[in-house]
N, C-alpha and C positions, 0 to 999 in steps of 0.2 A: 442155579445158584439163587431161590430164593431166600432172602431174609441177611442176605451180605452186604453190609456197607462198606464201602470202596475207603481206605485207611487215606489220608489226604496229611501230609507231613507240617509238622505244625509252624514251620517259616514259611508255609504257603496258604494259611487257613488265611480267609477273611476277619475281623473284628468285627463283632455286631453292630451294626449300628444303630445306635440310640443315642439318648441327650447326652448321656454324659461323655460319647467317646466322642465327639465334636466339642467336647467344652475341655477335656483334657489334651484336645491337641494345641500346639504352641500359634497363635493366632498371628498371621504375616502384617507384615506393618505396610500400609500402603502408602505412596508418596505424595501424598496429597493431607494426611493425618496432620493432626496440629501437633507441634514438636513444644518442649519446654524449651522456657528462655526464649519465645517468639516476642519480636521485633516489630511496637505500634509503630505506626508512623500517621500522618493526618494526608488527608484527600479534599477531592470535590465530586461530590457526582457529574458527571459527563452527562451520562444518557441510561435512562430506565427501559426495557423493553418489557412494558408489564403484563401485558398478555401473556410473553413464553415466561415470566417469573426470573429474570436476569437484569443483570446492566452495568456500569463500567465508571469507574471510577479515574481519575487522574490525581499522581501520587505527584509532591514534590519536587521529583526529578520530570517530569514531563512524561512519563510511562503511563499505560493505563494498566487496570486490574480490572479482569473477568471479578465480578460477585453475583453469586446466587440468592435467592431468598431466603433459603436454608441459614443461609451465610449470616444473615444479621440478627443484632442483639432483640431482645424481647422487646425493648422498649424502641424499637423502632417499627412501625408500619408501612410495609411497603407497596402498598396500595395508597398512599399519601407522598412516596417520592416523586418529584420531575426533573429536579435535574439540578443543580446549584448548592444544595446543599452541604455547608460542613463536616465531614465524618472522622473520625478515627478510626483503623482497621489492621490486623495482622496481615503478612503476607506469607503465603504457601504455596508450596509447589501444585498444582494441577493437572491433570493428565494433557491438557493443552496449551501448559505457560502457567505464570504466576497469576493468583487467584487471591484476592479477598475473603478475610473471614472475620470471624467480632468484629462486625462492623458495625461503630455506635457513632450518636450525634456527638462533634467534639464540641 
């Protein structure tokens, strides 16, 4: 049976993969994404751990907030936080608790 290709029924073909069939699938929302109508509220810096690029804020209610580096505005540098500092920041869900994000000098 040279030169026969094996017929393969078309609800079981593969879709090529290329750019475009990864940009037309419907992209899952993760829970940690910044949502509309997020919720500033005002902080203090707790504690920087600047070597791993993290550190933790105290919100209002006495709760602390995980923040990332990623996490804060441009005009903040975070190689110049230690600890006392003023801030305003959204809160969001995080894969381990509530998470700081826009986090700006208030």
């Amino acid at each position: 049976m040279v030169g026969v290709v094996p017929c393969v029924p078309a609800d079981r073909r593969q879709p090529p993969l290329g750019r475009w069939f990864f940009s037309d699938r419907p992209r899952a929302v993760r829970p940690f994404e910044k949502r509309e109508g997020a919720i500033v509220t005002t902080g203090t810096v707790k504690r920087v751990i600047s070597d791993r690029g993290f550190g933790f804020i105290v919100g209002p209610d006495g709760k602390e907030y995980f923040f990332h580096r990623d996490g804060l505005a441009p005009s903040i540098d975070f190689d110049r936080l230690v600890g006392g500092e003023s801030v305003t920041f959204e809160v969001e869900a995080g894969p381990k608790g509530p998470r700081a994000v826009q986090v700006q000098t208030a």
